[in-house]
C-alpha positions as CSV (number, residue, x, y, z in Angstrom):
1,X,14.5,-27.6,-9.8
2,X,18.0,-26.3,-9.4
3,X,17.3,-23.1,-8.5
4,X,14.5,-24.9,-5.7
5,X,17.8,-26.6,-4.2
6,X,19.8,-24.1,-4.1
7,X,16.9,-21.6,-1.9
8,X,17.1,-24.7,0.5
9,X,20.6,-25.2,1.1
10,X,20.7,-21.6,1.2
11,X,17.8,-21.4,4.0
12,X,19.4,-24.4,5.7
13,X,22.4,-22.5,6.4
14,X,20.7,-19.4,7.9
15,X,18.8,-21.4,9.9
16,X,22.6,-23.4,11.6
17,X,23.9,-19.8,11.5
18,X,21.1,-17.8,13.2
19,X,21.6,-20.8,16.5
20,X,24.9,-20.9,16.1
21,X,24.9,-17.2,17.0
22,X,22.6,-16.8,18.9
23,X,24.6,-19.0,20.8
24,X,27.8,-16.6,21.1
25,X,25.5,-14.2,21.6
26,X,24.6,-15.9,25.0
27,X,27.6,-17.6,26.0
28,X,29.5,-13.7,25.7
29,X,26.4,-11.4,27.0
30,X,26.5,-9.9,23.6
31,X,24.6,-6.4,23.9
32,X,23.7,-3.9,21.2
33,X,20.6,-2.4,22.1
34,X,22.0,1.2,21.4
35,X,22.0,-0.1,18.2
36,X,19.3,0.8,15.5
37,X,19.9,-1.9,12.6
38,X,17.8,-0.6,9.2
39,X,17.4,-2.6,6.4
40,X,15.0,-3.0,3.0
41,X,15.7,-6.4,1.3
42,X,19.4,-6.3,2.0
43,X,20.7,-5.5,-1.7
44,X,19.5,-2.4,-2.3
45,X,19.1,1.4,-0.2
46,X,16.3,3.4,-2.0
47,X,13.5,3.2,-0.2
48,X,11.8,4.3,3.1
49,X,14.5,3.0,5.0
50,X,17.3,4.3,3.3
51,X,15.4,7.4,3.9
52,X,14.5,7.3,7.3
53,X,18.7,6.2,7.5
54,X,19.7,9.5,5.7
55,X,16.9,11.7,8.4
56,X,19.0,9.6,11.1
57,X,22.5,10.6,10.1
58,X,21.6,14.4,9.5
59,X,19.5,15.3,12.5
60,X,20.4,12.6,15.1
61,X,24.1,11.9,14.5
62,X,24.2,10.9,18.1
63,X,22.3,7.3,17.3
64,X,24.3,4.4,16.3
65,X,22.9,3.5,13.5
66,X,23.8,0.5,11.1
67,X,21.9,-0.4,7.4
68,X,22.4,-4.0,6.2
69,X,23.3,-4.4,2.2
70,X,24.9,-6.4,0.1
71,X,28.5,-5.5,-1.0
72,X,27.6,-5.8,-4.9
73,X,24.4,-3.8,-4.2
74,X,24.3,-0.9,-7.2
75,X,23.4,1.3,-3.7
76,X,26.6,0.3,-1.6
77,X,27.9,3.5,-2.0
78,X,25.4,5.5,-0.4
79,X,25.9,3.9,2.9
80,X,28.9,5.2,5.1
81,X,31.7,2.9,5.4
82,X,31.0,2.9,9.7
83,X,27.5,1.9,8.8
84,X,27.7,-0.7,6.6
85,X,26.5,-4.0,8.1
86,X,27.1,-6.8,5.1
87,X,24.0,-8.7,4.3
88,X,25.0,-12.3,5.5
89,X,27.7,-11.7,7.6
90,X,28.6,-12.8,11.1
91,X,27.7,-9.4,12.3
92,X,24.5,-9.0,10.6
93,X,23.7,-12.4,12.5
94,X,24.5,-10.9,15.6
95,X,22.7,-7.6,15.5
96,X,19.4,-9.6,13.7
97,X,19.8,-10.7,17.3
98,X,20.7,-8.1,20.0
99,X,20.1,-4.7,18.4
100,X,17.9,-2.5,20.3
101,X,15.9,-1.5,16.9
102,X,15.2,-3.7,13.9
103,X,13.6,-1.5,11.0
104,X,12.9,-2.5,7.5
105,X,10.6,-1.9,4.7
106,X,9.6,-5.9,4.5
107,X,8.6,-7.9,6.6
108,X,11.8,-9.4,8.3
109,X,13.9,-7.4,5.5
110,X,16.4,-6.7,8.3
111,X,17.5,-10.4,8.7
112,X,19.4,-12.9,6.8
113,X,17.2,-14.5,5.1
114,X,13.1,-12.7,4.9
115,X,11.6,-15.8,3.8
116,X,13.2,-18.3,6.0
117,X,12.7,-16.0,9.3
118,X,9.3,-15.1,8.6
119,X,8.6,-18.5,9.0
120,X,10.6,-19.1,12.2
121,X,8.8,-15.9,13.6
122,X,5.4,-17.5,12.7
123,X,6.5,-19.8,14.6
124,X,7.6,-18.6,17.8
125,X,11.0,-20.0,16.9
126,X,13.1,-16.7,17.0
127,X,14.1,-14.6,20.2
128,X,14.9,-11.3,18.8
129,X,16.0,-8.4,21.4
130,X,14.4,-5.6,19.0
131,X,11.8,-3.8,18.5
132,X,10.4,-4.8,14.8
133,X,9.6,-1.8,12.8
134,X,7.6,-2.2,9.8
135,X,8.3,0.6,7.2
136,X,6.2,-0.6,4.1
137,X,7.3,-0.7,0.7
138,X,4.7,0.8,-0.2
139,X,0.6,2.0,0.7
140,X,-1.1,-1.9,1.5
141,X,-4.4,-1.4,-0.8
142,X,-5.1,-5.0,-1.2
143,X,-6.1,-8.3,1.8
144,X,-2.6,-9.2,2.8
145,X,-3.1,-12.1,5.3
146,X,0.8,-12.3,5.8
147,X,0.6,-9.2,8.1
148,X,-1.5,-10.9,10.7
149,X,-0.1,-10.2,14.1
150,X,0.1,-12.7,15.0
151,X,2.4,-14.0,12.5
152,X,4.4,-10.8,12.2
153,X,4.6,-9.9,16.0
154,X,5.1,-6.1,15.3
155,X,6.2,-3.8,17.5
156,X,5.6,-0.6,15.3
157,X,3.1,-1.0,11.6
158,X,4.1,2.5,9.6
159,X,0.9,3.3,7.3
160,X,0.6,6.6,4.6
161,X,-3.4,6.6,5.0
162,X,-5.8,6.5,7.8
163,X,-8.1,4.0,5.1
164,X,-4.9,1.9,5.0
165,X,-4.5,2.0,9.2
166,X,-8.3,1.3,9.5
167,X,-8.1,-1.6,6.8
168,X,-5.1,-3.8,9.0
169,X,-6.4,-2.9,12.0
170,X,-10.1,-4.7,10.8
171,X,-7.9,-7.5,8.7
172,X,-4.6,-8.0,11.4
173,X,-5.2,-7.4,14.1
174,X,-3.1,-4.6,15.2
175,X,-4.2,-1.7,17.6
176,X,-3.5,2.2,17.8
177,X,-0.3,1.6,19.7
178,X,1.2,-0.5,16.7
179,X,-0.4,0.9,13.8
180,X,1.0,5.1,13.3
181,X,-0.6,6.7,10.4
182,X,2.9,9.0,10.1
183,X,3.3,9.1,6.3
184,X,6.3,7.4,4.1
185,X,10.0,8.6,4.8
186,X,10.4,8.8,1.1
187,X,7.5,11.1,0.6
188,X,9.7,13.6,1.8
189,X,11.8,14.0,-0.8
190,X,9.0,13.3,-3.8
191,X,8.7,16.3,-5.8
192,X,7.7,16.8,-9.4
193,X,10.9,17.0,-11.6
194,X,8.6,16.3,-14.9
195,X,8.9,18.7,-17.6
196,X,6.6,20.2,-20.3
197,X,8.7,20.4,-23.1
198,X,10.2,16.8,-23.4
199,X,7.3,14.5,-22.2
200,X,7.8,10.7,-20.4
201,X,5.5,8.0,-19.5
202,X,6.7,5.7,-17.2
203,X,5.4,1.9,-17.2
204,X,5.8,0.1,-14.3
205,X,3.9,-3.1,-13.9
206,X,3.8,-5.1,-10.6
207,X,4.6,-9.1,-10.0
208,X,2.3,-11.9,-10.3
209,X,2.6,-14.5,-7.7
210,X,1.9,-17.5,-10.4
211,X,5.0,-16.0,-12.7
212,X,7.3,-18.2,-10.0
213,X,5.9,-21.4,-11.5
214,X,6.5,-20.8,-15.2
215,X,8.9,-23.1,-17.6
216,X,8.6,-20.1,-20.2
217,X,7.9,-16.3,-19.3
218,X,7.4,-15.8,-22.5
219,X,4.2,-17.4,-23.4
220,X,2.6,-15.7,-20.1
221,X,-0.1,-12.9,-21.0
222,X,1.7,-11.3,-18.3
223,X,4.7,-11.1,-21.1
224,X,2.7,-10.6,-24.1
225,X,0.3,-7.3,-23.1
226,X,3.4,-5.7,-21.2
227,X,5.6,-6.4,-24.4
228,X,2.4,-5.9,-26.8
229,X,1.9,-2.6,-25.5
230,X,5.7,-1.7,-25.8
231,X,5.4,-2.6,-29.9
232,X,1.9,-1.1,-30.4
233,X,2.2,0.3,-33.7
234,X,-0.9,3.2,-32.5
235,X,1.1,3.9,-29.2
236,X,5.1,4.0,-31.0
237,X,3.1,6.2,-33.4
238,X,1.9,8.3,-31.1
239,X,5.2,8.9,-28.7
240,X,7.3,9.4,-32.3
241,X,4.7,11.9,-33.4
242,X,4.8,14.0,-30.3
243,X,8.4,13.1,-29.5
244,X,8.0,11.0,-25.8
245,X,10.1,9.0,-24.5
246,X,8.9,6.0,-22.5
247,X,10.4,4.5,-19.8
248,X,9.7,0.7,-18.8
249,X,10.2,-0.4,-15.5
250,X,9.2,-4.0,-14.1
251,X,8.8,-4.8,-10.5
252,X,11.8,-6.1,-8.8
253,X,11.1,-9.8,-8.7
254,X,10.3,-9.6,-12.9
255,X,13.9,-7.7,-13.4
256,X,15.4,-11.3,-14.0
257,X,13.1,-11.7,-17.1
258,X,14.1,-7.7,-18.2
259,X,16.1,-9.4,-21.1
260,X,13.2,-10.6,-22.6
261,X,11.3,-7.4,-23.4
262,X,11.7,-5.5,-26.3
263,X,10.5,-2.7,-28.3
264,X,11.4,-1.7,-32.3
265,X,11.0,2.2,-31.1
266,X,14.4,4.1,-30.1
267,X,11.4,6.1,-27.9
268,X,11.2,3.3,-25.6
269,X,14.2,2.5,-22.8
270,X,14.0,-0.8,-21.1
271,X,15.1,0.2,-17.7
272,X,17.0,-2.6,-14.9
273,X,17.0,-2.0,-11.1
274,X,20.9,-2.0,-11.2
275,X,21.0,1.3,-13.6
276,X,17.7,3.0,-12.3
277,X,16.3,4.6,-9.1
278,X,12.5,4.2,-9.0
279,X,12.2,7.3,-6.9
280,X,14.0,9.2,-9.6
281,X,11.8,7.8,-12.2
282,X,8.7,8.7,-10.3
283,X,9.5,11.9,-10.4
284,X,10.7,13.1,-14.1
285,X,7.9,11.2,-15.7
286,X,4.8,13.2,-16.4
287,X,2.6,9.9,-17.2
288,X,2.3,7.0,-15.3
289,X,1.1,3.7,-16.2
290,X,0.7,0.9,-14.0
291,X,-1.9,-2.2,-12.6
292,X,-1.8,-3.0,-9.1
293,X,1.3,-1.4,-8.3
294,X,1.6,1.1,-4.7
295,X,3.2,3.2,-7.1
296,X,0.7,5.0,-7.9
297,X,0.0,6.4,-4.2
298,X,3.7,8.2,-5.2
299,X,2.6,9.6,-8.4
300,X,-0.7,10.8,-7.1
301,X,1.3,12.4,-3.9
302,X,2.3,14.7,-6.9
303,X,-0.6,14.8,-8.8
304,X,0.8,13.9,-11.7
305,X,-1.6,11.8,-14.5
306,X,-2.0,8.2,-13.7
307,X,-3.3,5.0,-16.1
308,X,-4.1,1.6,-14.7
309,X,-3.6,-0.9,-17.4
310,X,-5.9,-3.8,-15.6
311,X,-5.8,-6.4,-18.2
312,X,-5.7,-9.5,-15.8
313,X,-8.0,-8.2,-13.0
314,X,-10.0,-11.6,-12.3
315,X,-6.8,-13.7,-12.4
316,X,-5.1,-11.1,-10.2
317,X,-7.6,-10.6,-7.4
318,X,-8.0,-14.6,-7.5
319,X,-4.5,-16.0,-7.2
320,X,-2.1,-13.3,-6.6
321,X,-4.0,-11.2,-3.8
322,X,-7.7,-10.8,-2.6
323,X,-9.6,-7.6,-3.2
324,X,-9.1,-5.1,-0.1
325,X,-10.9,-1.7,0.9
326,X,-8.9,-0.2,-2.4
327,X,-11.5,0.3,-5.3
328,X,-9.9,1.2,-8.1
329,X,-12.7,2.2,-9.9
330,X,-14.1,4.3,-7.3
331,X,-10.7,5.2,-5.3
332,X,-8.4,4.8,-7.5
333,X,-6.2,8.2,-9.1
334,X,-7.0,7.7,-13.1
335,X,-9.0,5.7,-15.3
336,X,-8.9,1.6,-15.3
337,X,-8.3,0.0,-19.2
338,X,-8.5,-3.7,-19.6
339,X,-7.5,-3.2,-23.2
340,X,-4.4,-1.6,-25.0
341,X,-6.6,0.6,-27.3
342,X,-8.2,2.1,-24.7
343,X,-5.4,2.9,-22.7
344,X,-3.7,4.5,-25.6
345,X,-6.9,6.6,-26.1
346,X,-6.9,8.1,-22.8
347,X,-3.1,9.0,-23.2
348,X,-3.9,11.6,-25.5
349,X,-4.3,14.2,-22.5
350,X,-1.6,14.5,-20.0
351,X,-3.5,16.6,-17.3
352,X,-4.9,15.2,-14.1
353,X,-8.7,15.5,-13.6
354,X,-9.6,17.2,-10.9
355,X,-11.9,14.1,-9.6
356,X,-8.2,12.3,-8.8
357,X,-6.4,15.6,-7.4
358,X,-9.4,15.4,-5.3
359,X,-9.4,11.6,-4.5
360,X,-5.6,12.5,-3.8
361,X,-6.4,15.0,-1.4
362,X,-8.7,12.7,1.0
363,X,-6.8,9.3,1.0
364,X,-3.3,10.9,2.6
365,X,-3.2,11.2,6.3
366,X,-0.4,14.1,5.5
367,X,0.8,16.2,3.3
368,X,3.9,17.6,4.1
369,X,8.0,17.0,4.4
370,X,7.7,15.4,8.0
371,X,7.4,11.9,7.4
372,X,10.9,11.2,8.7
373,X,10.5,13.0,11.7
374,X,7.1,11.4,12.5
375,X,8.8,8.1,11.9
376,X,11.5,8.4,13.8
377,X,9.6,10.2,16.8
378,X,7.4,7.0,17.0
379,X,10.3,4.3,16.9
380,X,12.1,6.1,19.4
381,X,8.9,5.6,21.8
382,X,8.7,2.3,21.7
383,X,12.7,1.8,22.3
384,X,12.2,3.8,25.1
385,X,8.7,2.9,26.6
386,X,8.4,-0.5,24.9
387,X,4.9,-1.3,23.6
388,X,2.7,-3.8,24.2
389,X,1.8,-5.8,20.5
C-alpha cells in the first residue's frame, strides 16, 4: 500500500510539472527542435538507444544530441558530461516538450514519468513538438495491445523482422511509413565472445505481469522453478562435472526480488542489473536459457544454442500477454521444456541444430553491422519531411 502511494504522489507531481512547463515553455517561445533527446527507461544506457547515441556522436557529431538518465544510474558514466540530460529535471521537462526528436526504447521512455504519460498520450492530453521514435527493447513476438496507434501516436515503429512489421501493422494499426524493418542498433555490436574451453549458460527469465500483486515472492512458482532449477542436484552435478559456470539473470522489473534467489553451487553467480551488462552477457555465454524472453532473437542473431524453459505457458499466455504470430514450437530457435529434467537433458549438447540456424536465417530482415545507420537514416526523414501517422 505504501509503495501504491508513493507511485501516485510521485505521478501527481509529473503531471503539475509537465503544465507548469509547458507553460514557460509558451510564455518564453522555448525552441529546441535541433535537439534529438534519446532515452531508454531513464536509469540506465545499454540498449538500442544508447547505441543509436554512441552511432550519433561518432559519425554525426554535428547533431545536438542529449540522452536522459538518472545521476545514480550504474551507466552515468558512459554519457558525456554536454549530453547528459537528468531524468526528472527542469530541463528534461522542457525538452520532453520542445525537442525536435524524442527517441527511446519504451514507449514514452524519453519522458518523466512512462507510465503516467502514456496515459496522458492516450488521451490526447500531451502536446509534444517531437517526433516519437520507438526503438524497441526488444523483437515484439507476442499481441501487445498497448502499441495501438492510436494510443501510442508514433511517428517512427523500429522492427528487427519483416514477421514482426507485418504482425503490428495487422494488430496496431501502423502503415509502411511508420513501421521501418531497419534492424536493432545494438545488433551491431553482438558478436560471439563465448569460448570452448570454459563453458557458460546464461539464465535469463522474463517478468510476469501478476508478480506485481504478490504479499510473498517466494511462494510464487515463478520463484520456486527459477530457484529449483538453480539447486537441481542433476543440473549442479552436471555443471561441477564439466566445470560450467552459470550465470543467472532476471528481468529488470524481478531484480528487486534478486536477494531472494539462491544456489548451494560456487558454479552458479546470481547476477544484478547494477554490476552486469546484458549485452555483455549475451555474448560470452555459450548456452542460453530463457521463457518468453526477446532475448533470444540476440542469441540466435549469433547462433549460439538456445533452451526455452516454458513451465507456466497456459498462465503466461492467459494473464501476462496473448499468443502472437511467434510459435515457439514451430518458430522458435531451440527446443521448448515444461519440466526441469527435460531441460537439463537437452543441455547435454551445446551445438545449435541446424533446423534453428536455419529458422535464424529467415526471421531477420538483415544481417549485417548497419542497423545504426538504417536507424538513423529513417529518423532523420521524418524530422525533415515529417510523416503522416
Amino acid at each position: 500500500m505504501k509503495a501504491r502511494i508513493q507511485k501516485i504522489l510521485k505521478a501527481c507531481s509529473a503531471f503539475i510539472k509537465y503544465f507548469r512547463y509547458s507553460l514557460v515553455c509558451k510564455l518564453k517561445r522555448i525552441d529546441n527542435s535541433n535537439i534529438w533527446l534519446i532515452s531508454e527507461r531513464g536509469v540506465d544506457a545499454r540498449d538500442n538507444g544508447f547505441h543509436l547515441y554512441e552511432y550519433i556522436k561518432k559519425f554525426h557529431p554535428e547533431l545536438e544530441i542529449k540522452f536522459v538518465i538518472s545521476k545514480n544510474s550504474p551507466d552515468f558514466e558512459k554519457i558525456a558530461d554536454g549530453d547528459v540530460v537528468l531524468y526528472g529535471s527542469k530541463e528534461h521537462y522542457i525538452l520532453f516538450k520542445t525537442a525536435g526528436a524524442l527517441i527511446s526504447t519504451h514507449i514514452m521512455g524519453y519522458s518523466p514519468d512512462m507510465s503516467l504519460f502514456w496515459r496522458m498520450d492516450k488521451k490526447g492530453l500531451l502536446k509534444l513538438k517531437g517526433k516519437k521514435v520507438f526503438l524497441q527493447h526488444g523483437v515484439t513476438c507476442s499481441y501487445q495491445p498497448s502499441f495501438n496507434k492510436r494510443f501510442t501516436k508514433l511517428d517512427l515503429f523500429i522492427v528487427g523482422s519483416e514477421k514482426e512489421g507485418d504482425s503490428i501493422k495487422n494488430n496496431n494499426g501502423y502503415g509502411d511509413t511508420v513501421i521501418k524493418c531497419t534492424g536493432f542498433c545494438r545488433y551491431d555490436t553482438l558478436i560471439d565472445k563465448s569460448s570452448n574451453s570454459k563453458k557458460i549458460i546464461l539464465i535469463m527469465p522474463t517478468f510476469r505481469k501478476w508478480l506485481n500483486y504478490v504479499d510473498d515472492f517466494r511462494s510464487t512458482d515463478y520463484f520456486k522453478n527459477w530457484n529449483g532449477l538453480l539447486n537441481n542436484d542433476d543440473f549442479l552435478k552436471f555443471i561441477e562435472a564439466n566445470d560450467i559456470k552459470v550465470l543467472f539473470y532476471p528481468h529488470f522489473e524481478i531484480q528487486k526480488y534478486i536477494k531472494e534467489f539462491k544456489s548451494k553451487s560456487k558454479n552458479v553467480v546470481i547476477c544484478s542489473f547494477d554490476k552486469y551488462d546484458v549485452q555483455d552477457l549475451l555474448k560470452i555465454a555459450n548456452v542460453l536459457i530463457t521463457d518468453y524472453s526477446s532475448v533470444q532473437f540476440d542469441f540466435a542473431y549469433m547462433e549460439k544454442k538456445i533452451l526455452y524453459y516454458q513451465f507456466d505457458e497456459k498462465k503466461f499466455y492467459r494473464e501476462h500477454y496473448k499468443k502472437g504470430y511467434f510459435d515457439f514450437r514451430k518458430m522458435g530457435f531451440g527446443k521448448v521444456c515444461t519440466g526441469e529434467s527435460d531441460l537439463i537433458k537437452n543441455l547435454r549438447d551445446f551445438k545449435t541444430d541446424k533446423i534453428f540456424i536455419k529458422r535464424k536465417d529467415t526471421f531477420f530482415g538483415h544481417y549485417d553491422r548497419n542497423n545504426s545507420k538504417r536507424v538513423f537514416d529513417e529518423i532523420r526523414k521524418i524530422v525533415k519531411e515529417g510523416v503522416d501517422v
